[in-house]
C-alpha positions as a printed NumPy array, in Angstrom:
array([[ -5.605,  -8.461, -15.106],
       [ -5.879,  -4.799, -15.455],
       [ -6.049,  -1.69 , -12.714],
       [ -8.161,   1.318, -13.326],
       [ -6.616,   4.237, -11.9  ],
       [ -7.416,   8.019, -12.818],
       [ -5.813,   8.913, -15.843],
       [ -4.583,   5.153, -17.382],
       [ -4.926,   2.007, -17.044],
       [ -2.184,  -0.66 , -16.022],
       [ -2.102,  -3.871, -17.633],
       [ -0.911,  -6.444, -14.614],
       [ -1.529,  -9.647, -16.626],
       [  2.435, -10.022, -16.885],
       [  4.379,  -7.322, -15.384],
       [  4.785,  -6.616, -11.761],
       [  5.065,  -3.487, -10.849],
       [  6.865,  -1.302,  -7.445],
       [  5.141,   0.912,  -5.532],
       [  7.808,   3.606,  -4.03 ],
       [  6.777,   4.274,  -0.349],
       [  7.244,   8.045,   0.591],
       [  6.445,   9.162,   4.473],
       [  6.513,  12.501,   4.715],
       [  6.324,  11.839,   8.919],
       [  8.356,  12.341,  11.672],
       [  7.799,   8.718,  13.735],
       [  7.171,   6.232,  10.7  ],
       [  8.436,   2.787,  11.701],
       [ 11.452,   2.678,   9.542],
       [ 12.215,   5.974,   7.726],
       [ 10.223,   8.35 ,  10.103],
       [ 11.719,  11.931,   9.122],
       [ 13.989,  10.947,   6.87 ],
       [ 12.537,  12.456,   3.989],
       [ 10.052,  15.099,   6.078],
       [  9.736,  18.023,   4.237],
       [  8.868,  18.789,   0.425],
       [ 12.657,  19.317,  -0.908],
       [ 13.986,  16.025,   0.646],
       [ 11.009,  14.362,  -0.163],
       [ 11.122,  14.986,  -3.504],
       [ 14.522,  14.081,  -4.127],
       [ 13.569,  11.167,  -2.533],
       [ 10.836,   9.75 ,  -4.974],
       [ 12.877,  10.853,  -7.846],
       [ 15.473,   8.33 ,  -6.769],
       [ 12.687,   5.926,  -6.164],
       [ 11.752,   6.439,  -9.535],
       [ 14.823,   6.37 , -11.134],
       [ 15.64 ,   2.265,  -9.5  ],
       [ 12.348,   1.496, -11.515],
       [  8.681,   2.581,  -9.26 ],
       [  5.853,   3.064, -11.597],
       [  3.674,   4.224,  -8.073],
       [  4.581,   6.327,  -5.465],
       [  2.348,   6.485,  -2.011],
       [  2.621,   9.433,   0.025],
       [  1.643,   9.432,   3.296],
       [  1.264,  12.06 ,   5.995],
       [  0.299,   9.787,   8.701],
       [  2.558,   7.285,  10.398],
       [  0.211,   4.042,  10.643],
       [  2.59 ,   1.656,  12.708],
       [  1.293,  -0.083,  15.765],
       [  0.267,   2.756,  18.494],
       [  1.078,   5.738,  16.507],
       [ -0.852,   8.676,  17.535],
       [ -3.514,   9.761,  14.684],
       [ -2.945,  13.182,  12.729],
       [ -5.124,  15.521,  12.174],
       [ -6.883,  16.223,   8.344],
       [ -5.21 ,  19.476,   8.211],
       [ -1.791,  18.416,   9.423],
       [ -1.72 ,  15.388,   6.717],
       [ -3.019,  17.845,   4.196],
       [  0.296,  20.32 ,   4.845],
       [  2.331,  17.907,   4.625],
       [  1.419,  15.841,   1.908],
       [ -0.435,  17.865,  -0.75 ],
       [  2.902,  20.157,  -1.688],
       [  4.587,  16.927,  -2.316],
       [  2.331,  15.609,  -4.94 ],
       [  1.863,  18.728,  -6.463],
       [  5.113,  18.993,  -6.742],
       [  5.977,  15.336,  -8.312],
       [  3.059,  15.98 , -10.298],
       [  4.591,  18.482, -11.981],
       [  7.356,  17.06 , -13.226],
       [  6.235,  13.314, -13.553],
       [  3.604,  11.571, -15.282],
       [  3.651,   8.101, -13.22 ],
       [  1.572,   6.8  , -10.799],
       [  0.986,   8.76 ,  -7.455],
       [ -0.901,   7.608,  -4.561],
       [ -2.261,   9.245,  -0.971],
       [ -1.973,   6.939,   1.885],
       [ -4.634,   8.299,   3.736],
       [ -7.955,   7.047,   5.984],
       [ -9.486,  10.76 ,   5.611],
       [-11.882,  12.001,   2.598],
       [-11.015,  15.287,   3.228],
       [ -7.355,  14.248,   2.719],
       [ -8.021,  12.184,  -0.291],
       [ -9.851,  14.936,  -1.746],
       [ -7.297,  17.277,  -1.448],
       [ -4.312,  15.137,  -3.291],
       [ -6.441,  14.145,  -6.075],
       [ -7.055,  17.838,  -6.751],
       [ -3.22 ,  18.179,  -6.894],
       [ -2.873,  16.005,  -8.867],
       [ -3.059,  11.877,  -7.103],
       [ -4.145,   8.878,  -9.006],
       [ -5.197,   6.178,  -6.698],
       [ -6.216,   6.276,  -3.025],
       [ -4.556,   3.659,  -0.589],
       [ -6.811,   3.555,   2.59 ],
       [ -5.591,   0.85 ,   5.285],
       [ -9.442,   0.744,   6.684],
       [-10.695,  -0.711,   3.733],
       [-12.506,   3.052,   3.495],
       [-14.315,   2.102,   6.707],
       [-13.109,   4.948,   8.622],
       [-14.25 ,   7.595,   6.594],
       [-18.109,   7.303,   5.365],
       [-17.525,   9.777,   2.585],
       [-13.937,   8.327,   1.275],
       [-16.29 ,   5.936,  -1.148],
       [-18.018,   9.093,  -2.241],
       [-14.53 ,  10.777,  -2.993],
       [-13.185,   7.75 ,  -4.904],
       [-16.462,   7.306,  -7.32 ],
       [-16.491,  11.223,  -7.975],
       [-13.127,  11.528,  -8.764],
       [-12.642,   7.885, -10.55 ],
       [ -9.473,   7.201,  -9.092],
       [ -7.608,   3.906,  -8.616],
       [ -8.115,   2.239,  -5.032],
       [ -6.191,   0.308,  -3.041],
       [ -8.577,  -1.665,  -0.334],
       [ -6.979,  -3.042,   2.65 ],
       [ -7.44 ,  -5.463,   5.669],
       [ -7.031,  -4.41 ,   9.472],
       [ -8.439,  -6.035,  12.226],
       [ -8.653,  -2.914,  14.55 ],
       [ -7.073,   0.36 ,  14.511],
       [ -2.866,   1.009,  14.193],
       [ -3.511,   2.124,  18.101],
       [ -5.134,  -0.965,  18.888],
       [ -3.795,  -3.766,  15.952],
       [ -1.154,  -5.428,  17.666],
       [ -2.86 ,  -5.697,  21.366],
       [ -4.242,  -9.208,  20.776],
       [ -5.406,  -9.994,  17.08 ],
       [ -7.201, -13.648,  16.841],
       [ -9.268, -14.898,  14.158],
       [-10.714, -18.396,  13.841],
       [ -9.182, -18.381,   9.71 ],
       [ -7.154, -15.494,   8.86 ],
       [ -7.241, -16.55 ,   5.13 ],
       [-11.   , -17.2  ,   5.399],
       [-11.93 , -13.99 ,   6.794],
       [ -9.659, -11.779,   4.819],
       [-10.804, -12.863,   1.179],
       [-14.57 , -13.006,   3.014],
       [-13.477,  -8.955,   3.59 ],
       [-12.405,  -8.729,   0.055],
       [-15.626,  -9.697,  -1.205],
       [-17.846,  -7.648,   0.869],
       [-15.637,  -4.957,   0.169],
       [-16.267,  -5.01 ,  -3.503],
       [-19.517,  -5.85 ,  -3.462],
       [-20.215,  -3.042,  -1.316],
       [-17.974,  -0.313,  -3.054],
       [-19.115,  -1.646,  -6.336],
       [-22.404,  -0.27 ,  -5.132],
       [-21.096,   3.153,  -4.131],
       [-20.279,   3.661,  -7.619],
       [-16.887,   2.582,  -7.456],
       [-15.731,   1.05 , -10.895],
       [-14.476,  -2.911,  -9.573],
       [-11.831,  -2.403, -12.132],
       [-10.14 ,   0.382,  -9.911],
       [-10.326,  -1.459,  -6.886],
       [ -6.928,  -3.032,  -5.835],
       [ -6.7  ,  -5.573,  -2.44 ],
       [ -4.038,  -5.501,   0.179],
       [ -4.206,  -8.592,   2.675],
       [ -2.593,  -5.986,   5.151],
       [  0.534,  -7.612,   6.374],
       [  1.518,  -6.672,  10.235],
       [ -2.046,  -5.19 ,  10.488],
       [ -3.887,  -6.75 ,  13.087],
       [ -2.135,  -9.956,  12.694],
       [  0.308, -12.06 ,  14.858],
       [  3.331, -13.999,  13.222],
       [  1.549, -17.098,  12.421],
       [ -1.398, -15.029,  11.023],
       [  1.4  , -13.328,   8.464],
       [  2.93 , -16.661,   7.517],
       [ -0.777, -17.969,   6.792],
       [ -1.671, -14.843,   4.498],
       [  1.743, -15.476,   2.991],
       [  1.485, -18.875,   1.997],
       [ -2.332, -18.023,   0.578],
       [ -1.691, -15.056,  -1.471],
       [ -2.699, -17.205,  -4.628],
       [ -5.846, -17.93 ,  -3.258],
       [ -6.607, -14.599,  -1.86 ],
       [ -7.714, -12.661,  -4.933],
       [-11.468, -12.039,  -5.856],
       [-13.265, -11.334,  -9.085],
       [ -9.887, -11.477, -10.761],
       [ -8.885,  -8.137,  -8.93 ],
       [ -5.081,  -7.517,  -8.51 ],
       [ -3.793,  -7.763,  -4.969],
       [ -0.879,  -5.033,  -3.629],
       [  1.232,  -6.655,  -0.768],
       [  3.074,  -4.611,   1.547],
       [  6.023,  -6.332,   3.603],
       [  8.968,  -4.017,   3.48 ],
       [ 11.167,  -3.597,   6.496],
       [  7.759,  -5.013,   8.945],
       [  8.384,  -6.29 ,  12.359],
       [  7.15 ,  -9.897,  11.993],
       [ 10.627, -10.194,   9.525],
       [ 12.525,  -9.137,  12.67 ],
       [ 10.558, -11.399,  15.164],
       [ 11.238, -14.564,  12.813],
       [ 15.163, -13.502,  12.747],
       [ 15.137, -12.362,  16.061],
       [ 16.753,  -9.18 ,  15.486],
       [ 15.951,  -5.7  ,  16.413],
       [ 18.23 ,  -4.636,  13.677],
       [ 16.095,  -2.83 ,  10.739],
       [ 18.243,  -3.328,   8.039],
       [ 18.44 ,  -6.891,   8.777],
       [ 14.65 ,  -7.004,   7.472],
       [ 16.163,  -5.914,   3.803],
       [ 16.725,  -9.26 ,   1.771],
       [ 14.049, -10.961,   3.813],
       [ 11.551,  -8.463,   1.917],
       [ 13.324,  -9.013,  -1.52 ],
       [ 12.962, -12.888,  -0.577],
       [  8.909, -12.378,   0.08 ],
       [  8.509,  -9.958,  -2.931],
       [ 10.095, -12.796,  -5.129],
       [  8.177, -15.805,  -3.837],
       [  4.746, -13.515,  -3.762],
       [  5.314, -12.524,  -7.792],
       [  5.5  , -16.586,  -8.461],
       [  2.05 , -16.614,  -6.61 ],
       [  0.757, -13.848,  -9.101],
       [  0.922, -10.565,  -6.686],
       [  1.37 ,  -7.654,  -8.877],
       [  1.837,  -4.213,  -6.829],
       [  4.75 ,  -4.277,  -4.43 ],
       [  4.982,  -1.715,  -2.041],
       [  8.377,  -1.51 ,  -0.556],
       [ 10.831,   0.928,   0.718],
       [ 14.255,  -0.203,  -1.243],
       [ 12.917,  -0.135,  -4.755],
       [ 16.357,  -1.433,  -6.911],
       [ 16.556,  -4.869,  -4.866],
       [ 12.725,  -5.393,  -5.152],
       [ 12.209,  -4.182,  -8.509],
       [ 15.32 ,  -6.558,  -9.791],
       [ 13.999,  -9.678,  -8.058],
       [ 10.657,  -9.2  ,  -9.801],
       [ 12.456,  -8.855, -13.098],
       [ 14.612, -11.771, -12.688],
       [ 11.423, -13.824, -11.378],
       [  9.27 , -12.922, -14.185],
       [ 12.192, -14.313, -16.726],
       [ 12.124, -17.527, -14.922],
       [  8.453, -18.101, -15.081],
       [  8.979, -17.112, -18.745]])
């Protein structure tokens, strides 16, 4: 299993690999201006780095369940001096959260590597356009809905059905926007449009969920369906639970692990990977 991104090319056939998540945002869900601003965020993604990410994704747009959308220019200004910056000085993996071409356009001038767009690049009409010019790495993602509208009443008659269904279309159709299928990367979109029972579903699927033996990136860290199931409010309570998915999802052969708390992730994937030898 291999991931085409702009530069290189990651072999996934053994070796999991963390995905740092950097908001440079003032209301993200669980770390909303905590590292807003270049300086902090910097520091922050060099500690990331440090506990073992290969990736970090930058985002200038909080995406949790009602947040207000952000305009192009606003997510530019705070993103792009970021990843110019870590560009600079790092030669790992970076990656632009973003829904916007004009957005996507503008980090992989500075210097990005994949784009990770949570409409599946649905949103945007000219975000497949972007991608193919620029050959970057993609990350694909399921939402039923918008983050303003996600969480009012998602239903689906099969949630596994209709997300690998999505999957397919979504290759075959960026395939034919000139978007190499070996860049393309799937996200099953955890907390995205989906009730408790629809992430539990997804969960116990995610070996069945790949297509056309493209990697899949799962993003869990710190989301609210850990907090319904222990009925807490409490976010660090949803800490271990995520280690505890990001373990049992590497045994069902998920490869890109986006998280928040990279040393406790990054660890159980190590220690998983020497038990499955």
């Amino acid at each position: 299993m291999i991931w085409k991104t702009r530069w290189t090319t990651l072999d996934l056939t053994q070796r999991a690999r963390v995905m740092g998540i950097l908001n440079v945002t003032p209301d993200s869900f669980s770390d909303g201006g905590a590292h807003f601003g270049a300086a902090s965020a910097l520091d922050h993604a060099r500690q990331m780095i440090a506990e073992g990410a290969e990736l970090i994704d930058i985002g200038g747009e909080s995406t949790r369940p009602g947040a207000a959308s952000v305009a192009a220019e606003e997510e530019i200004a705070r993103t792009i001096p970021v990843i110019a910056a870590l560009r600079a000085e790092w030669n790992g993996l970076i990656s632009i959260d973003t829904c916007k071409s004009s957005v996507a356009e503008a980090a992989l001038t500075a210097g990005a590597d994949i784009v990770n767009d949570i409409s599946g690049l649905l949103a945007d009409p000219a975000m497949a356009g972007v991608c193919a010019a620029h050959g970057c790495g993609v990350v694909v993602m399921h939402m039923q809905g918008t983050p303003q509208t996600m969480q009012l009443a998602p239903r689906y008659a099969d949630v596994v059905a209709e997300v690998k269904t999505f999957f397919a279309e979504r290759l075959a159709t960026l395939t034919a926007a000139g978007i190499d299928p070996a860049a393309l990367c799937f996200d099953p979109g955890i907390g995205f449009g989906k009730t408790v029972a629809h992430n539990l579903a997804l969960l116990r699927a995610l070996g069945e969920l790949s297509v056309a033996d493209r990697p899949l990136l799962l993003g869990v860290s710190r989301k609210s369906f850990i907090g319904q199931l222990l009925e807490t409010t409490d976010l660090s309570a949803r800490e271990w639970p995520t280690v505890a998915i990001t373990a049992n999802a590497r045994e069902k052969g998920v490869m890109i692990h986006r998280v928040h708390s990279v040393k406790p992730n990054f660890e159980a994937l190590r220690m998983t990977e020497a038990i499955l030898g």
